[in-house]
N, C-alpha and C positions, 0 to 999 in steps of 0.2 A: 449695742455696738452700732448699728446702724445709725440711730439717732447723732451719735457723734461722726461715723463719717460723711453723713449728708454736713452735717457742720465745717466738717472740716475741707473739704473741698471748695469752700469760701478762701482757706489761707493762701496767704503770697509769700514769700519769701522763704520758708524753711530752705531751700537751696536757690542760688541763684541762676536764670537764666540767660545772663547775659555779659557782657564784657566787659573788666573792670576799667574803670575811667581813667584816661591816660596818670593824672594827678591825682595822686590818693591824699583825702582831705584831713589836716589837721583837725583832731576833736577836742573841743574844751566843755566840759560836762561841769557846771555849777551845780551843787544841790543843796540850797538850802532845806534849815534844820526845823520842823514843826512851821510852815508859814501858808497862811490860806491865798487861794485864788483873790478876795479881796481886796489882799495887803498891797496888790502890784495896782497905781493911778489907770494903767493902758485895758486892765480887766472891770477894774470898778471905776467907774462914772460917779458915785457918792463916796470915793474911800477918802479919808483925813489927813491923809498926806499924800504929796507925791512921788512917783520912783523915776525919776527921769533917765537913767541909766536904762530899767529893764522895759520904760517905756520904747527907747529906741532900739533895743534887743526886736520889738513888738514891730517897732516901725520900718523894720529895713530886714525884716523875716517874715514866719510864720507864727500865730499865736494860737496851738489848740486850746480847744477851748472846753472840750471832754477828756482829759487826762486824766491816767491814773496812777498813783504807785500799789505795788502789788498788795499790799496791809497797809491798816491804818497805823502803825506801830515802825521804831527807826529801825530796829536791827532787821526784822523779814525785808523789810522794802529794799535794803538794801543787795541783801542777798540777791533776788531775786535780779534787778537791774544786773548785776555782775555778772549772774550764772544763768539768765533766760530762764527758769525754773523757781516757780512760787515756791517758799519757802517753807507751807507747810506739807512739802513731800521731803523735808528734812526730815532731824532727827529734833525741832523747832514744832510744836504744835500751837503755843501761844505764846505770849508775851516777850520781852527782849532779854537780852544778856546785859552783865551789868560791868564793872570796869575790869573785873578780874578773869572776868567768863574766857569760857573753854573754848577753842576754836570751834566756830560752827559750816563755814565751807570743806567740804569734803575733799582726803587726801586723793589728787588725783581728776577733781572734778577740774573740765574746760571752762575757763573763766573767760569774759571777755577781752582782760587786756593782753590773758594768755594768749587768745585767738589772732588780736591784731599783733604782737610779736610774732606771730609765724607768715605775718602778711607785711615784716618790714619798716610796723612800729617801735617805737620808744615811748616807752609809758613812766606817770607818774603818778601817785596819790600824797596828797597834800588834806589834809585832818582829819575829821571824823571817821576814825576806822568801824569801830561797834559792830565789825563781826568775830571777836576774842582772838584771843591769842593763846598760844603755850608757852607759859612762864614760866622760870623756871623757879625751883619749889625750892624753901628752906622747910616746910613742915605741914600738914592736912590740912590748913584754913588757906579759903580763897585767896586772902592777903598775905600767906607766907609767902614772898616772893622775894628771892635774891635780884636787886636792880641793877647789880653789877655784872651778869651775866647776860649773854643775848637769849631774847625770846625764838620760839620757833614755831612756825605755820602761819605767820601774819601775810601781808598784802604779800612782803619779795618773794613767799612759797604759790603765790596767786596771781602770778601774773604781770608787777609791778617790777618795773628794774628800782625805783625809786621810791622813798615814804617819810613826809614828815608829817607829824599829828598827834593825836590822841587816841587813847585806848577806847574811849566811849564816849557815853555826852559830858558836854565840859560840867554836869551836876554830879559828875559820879564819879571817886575815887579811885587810882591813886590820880596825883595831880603831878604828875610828869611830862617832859617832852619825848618825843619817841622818833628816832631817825634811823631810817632803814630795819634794824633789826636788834633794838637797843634804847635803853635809857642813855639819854643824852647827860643827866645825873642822878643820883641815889637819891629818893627822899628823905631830908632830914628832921624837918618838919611837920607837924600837923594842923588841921585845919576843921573849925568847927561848920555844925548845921549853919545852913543858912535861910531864914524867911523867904516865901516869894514875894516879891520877883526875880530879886537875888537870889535862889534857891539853888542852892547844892547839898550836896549831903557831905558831912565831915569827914576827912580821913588823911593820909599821908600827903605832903606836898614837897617840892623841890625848890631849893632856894633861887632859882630862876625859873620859879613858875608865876604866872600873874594872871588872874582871870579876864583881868581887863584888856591883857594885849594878845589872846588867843586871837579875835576877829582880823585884828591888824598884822599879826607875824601869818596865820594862811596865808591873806594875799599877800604879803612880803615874799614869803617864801615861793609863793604861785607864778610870780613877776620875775623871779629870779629865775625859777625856768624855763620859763618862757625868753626870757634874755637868751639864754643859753641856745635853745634851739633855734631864734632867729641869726646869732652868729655861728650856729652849725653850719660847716659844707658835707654835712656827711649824706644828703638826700632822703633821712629818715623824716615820714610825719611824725607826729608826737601824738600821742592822747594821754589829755593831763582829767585827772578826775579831781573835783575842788571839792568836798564834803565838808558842809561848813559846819560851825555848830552854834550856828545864831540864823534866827532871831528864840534858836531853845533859850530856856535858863539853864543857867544863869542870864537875866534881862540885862546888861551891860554897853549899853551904849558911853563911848566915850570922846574926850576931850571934845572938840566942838560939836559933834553929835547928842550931846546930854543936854536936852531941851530945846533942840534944833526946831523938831517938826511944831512944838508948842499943843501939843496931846497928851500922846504917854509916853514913858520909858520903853514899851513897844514899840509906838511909831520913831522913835527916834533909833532904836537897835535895827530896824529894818530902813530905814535912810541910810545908814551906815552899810549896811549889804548893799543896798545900791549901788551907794557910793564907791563902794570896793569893787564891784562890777564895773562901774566906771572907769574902775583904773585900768583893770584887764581889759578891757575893749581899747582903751588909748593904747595900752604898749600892744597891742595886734596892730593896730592903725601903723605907727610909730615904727615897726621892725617890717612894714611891707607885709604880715600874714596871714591879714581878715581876710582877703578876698578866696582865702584856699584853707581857710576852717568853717567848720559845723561849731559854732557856739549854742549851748543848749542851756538854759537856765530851768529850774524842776524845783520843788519840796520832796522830801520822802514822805513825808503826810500831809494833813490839816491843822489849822489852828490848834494850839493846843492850852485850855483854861488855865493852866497858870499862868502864862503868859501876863494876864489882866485882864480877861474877860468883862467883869465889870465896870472896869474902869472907861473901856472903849466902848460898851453900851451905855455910858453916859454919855460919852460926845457921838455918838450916833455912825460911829465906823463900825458895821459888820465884817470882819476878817472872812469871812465863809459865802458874802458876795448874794447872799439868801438861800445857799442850803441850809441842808438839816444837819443837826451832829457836828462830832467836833473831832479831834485826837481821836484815837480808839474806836471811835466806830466804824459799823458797818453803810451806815446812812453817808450821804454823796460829801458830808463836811469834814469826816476821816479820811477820803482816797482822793477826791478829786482835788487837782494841784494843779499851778502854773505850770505853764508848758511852753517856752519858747524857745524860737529854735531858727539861728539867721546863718543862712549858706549862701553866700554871692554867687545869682548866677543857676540858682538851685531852686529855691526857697522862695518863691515867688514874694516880694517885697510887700508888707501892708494888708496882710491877708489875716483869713481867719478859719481855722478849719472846725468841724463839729465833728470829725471823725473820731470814732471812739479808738484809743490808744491806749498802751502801758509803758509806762518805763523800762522794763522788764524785756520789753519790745526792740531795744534798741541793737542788742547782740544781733537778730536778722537782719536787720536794715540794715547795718555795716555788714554783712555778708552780702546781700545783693549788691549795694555798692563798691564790693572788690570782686565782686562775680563769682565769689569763693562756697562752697560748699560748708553745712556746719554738719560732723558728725551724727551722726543716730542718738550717739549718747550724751550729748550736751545741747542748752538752750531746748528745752520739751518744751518751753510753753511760748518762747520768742515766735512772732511773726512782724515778719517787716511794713513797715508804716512808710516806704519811701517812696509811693505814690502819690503819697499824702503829704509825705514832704516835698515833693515836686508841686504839686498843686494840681495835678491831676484830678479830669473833672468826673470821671466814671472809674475811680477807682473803688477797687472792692471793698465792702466794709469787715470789720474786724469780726472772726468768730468770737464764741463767748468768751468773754473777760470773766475773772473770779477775783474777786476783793474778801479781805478774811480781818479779823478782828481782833479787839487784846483777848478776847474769852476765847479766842479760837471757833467763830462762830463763823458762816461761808455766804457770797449774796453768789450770785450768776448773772451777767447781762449781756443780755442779746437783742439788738438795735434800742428800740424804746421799753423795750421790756427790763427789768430787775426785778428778780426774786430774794431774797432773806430768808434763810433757810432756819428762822427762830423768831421768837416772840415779841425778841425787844431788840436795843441798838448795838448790842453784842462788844459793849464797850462803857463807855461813863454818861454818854449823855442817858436821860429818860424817854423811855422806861428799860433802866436797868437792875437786875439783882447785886452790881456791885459795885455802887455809888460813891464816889470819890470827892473829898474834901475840896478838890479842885472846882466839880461843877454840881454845887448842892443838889440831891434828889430827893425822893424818897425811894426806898427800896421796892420795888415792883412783884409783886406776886404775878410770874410771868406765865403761870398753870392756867393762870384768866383768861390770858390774852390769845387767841386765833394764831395757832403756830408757824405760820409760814407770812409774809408782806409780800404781797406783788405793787410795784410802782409802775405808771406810765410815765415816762421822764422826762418823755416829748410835750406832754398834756400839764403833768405835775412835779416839775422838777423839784419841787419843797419836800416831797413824799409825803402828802399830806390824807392820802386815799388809799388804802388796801382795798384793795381789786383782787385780791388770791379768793373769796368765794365766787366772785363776780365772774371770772375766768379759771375755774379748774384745770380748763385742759390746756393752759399756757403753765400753769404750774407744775403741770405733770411733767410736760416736757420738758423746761427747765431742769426739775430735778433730775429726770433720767440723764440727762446730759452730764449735771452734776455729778453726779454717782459714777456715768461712765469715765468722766475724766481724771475722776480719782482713780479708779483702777485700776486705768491704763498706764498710769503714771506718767502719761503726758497728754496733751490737749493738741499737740500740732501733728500732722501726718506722718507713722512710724513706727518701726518697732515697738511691743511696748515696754515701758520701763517700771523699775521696779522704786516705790516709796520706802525711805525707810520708816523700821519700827516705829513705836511710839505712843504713846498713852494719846490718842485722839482723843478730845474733850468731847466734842461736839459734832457728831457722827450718828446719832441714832436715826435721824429723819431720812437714812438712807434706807432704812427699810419700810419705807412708803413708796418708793420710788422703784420697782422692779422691771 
């Protein structure tokens, strides 16, 4: 216990100390779907295309440059962002939910746009839901579901006055629109496997469903909000949450975007996000409301090999920017993610922070910034990063971050240090035990390999050196840490809370750590 509260007396934000700012700021949260640090021209100096939308995101903000989301994986990271609380203190130990999955935010849990509603927003979500829903049932299989009936527990029980989107990633069945709390129409249709890069998996579709205008009806519909709130006189800000589902696959770039960038159907699917960024940055400009939003551009993960891995290491664009790992791991190419984030006036213009962050992080920041208190029992692991977003030169650094895996596997990091609480990348790339037709391996006998990876990140940001014999007692500490913040069921100053159940996969290396 102690070792975590000497840790924790680093944190900022869990409550706020100060007076909320006359103008409470409009938030427009982007997050793109599987995309690395490299994919953005303003991050990589050798990337094969350009992003000139999130390069001016970059240019007239802040661009961290250590970001993380909470798992390498869509549905925890998302969780988490929402609920301040890593999501493997759900009832979520590994891997994601899939189009028909069972609600996974808990009845009753403080969400964040719950939060900013009680502080006099108006909230929205527009695509990528992938945290399940409660459908309603014609019979015991996942896909009995009546479409003609409303679902219940989705975003509007979480927070959302508003939803239009998808159930999951646009690869996974059914292939419906979803508005508010309802299929927009019945599927009558169905729809075969599909190869990467066009990859989906087969199943029901609506005859106004099109995989190719998914990209273009978000921002459609995003735009339209946003109309709306700039001819509001009612005084509400707005936080519109944008969850896209490209540049995942399905890899669909369209109409002049298909062979734009002259690379891959990657770079041309992420031109296209650009570009749609673009557009939402003009209508901010255009209705008078940049100057009083927080625009935040994010991934829930890292690159991820189907995408075309090979195909963009033939023309020599690294999406990963020269980390290690990819999707799914633990290694820095699963979690660390574009981070940009422009507040006129805030945000000091042109800059570049190294501070270590989560996404996960942003439920405190907007509590310091309305000077609002967040319960005991919500947001455990949010600490506010809004020192950092100021640009503040002696601002505190982050206690430890925890990053977690598709195997359910845990790292810890604290400043230059990162521990990996296992053998291998706790995910697909090598050395893994559960190798994915996505990034050829061989299967790792991971009994061989030295249980624990310490990295210096400051020294070896590749992770190319285990240092965990080299330094035991950095290891130790770490795990104790580990260990305690599992327990506690939160990592920020507090009562402590309680994890739910759950078949932990990957837990035994806790009793080394006493």
């Amino acid at each position: 216990m102690k070792t975590l509260r000497a840790l924790s007396s680093l944190l900022v934000g869990a409550t706020a100390l100060f007076a909320a700012p006359a103008q409470k700021p409009n938030i427009l949260f982007i997050l793109a779907d599987d995309m690395g640090v490299g994919d953005v021209s303003a991050l990589n100096p050798k990337s094969a295309w350009q992003t000139p939308h999130l390069d001016r995101l970059a240019r007239e903000g802040i661009a961290f440059t250590d970001a993380h989301s909470a798992s390498a994986l869509c549905t925890p990271s998302r969780y988490a962002f929402l609920t301040g609380r890593y999501a493997w203190r759900s009832k979520m130990k590994r891997g994601v939910l899939q189009g028909y999955g069972a609600p996974l935010i808990e009845p009753g849990r403080l969400t964040l746009p719950a939060f900013l509603r009680q502080h006099g927003y108006t909230t929205a979500v527009v695509g990528k839901w992938h945290l399940g829903l409660e459908w309603a049932k014609t019979g015991p299989q996942p896909e009995d579901v009546d479409f003609t009936q409303p679902f219940a527990n989705g975003p509007l029980a979480h927070g959302f006055e508003r939803f239009f989107g998808i159930s999951a990633s646009l690869d996974m069945p059914p292939y419906v629109w979803l508005r508010d709390d309802r299929a927009t129409r019945v599927p009558t249709g169905t729809i075969g496997d599909s190869p990467a890069p066009k990859l989906w998996r087969g199943g029901p579709i609506a005859d106004d469903f099109k995989m190719d205008d998914v990209q273009t009806r978000f921002t459609d519909e995003s735009l339209a909000f946003i109309e709306q709130r700039g001819a509001a006189r009612d005084g509400r800000p707005f936080f519109l949450y944008l969850p896209l589902a490209a540049p995942h696959t399905p890899v669909l770039p369209t109409g002049r975007f298909d062979g734009l960038t002259r690379t891959t159907p990657y770079g041309d699917f992420v031109a296209q996000v650009d570009a749609d960024v673009g557009r939402l940055l003009a209508a901010l400009d255009r209705l008078g409301l940049a100057k009083n939003t927080l625009v935040i551009f994010s991934a829930d993960n890292g690159f991820a090999p189907p995408g075309g891995l090979e195909a963009l290491q033939r023309i020599g664009h690294d999406p990963n920017a020269g980390m290690r790992g990819s999707k799914a791991d633990l290694f820095e190419g699963g979690h660390r993610v574009p981070f940009l984030a422009r507040w006129p006036g805030v945000a000091p213009a042109g800059t570049r922070s190294s501070a270590t962050i989560g996404q996960l992080d942003l439920f405190a920041t907007m509590a310091e910034i309305l000077g609002a208190k967040v319960p005991e029992t919500a947001a455990e692991d949010s600490v506010s990063f809004l020192a950092h977003l100021r640009g503040e030169k002696n601002a505190a650094p982050r206690a430890p971050l925890v990053n977690h895996s598709a195997d359910g596997e845990f790292a810890i990091r604290d400043g230059k240090w990162k521990l990996l609480l296992c053998p291998g990348s706790g995910g697909w790339s090598p050395p893994t035990a559960n190798p994915t037709q996505w990034l050829p391996a061989e299967r790792a006998d991971l009994s061989k390999l030295p249980p624990f990876q310490l990295y210096d990140l400051a020294a070896d940001p590749a992770e190319t050196k285990n240092l965990a014999a080299a330094h035991p007692e950095i290891v130790q500490r770490l795990g104790r840490a580990m260990r305690e913040l599992i327990e506690r069921g939160r990592s920020t100053p507090g009562a402590p809370q309680k994890n739910a159940p759950g078949p932990w996969p990957q837990t035994a290396w806790m009793e080394k750590f006493k």
